[in-house]
C-alpha angles and dihedrals in degrees: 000000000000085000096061093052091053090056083051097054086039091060101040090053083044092061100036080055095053096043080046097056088059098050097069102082089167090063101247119142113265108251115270131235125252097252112214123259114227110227117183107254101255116219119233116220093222093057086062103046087035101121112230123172101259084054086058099041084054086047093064100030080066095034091052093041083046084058105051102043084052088052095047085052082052087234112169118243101042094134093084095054094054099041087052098055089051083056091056099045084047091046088044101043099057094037083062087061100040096052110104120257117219100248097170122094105236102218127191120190087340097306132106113260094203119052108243121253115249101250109250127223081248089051096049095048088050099054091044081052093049087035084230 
């Protein structure tokens, strides 16, 4: 998808240049575009630590593993661990539901930018339900 937009913008800059070389009747180059300088992306470290669900959800998948091999080692104090990956599955399982959906349709030049997804036979009951 990005790709296609950058043809686009390709072409677009393509044809003001060429419009541009025959303006100049005194001979003069036409003026030149700034050109893009390429920077490396820089990582953030909040981005990393930032606690999504399916962190969470890998949080207590270890947490929980980490359980029951210490309970099958009959190590003492493997309540916590477990306790605590139930926490996380809880903790995941209800931030997967609270995060906000785009509900917005993202347009460019009038058309969707996203291709519409084929209406399911759940989709359709649902909205016959909502009356949506």
């Amino acid at each position: 998808m990005a790709q296609r937009y950058q043809r686009e913008i390709e072409e677009i800059l393509g044809q003001a240049g060429e419009e541009g070389e025959g303006a100049g009747s005194d001979g003069s180059k036409p003026p030149r575009s700034p050109r893009r300088v390429a920077r490396a992306p820089r990582r953030r470290l909040g981005r990393l630590v930032r606690p999504t669900p399916g962190r969470l959800l890998l949080a207590g998948i270890v947490l929980l593993i980490l359980a029951v091999v210490l309970n099958a080692l009959d190590a003492p104090g493997v309540r916590p661990f477990f306790w605590a990956s139930v926490v996380l599955f809880v903790f995941a399982y209800v931030a997967y539901f609270t995060r906000p959906r785009r509900t917005v349709e993202r347009r460019w030049r009038g058309q969707p930018m996203d291709d519409p997804q084929p209406a399911g036979p759940l989709s359709r009951l649902w909205r016959w339900i909502t009356g949506g």
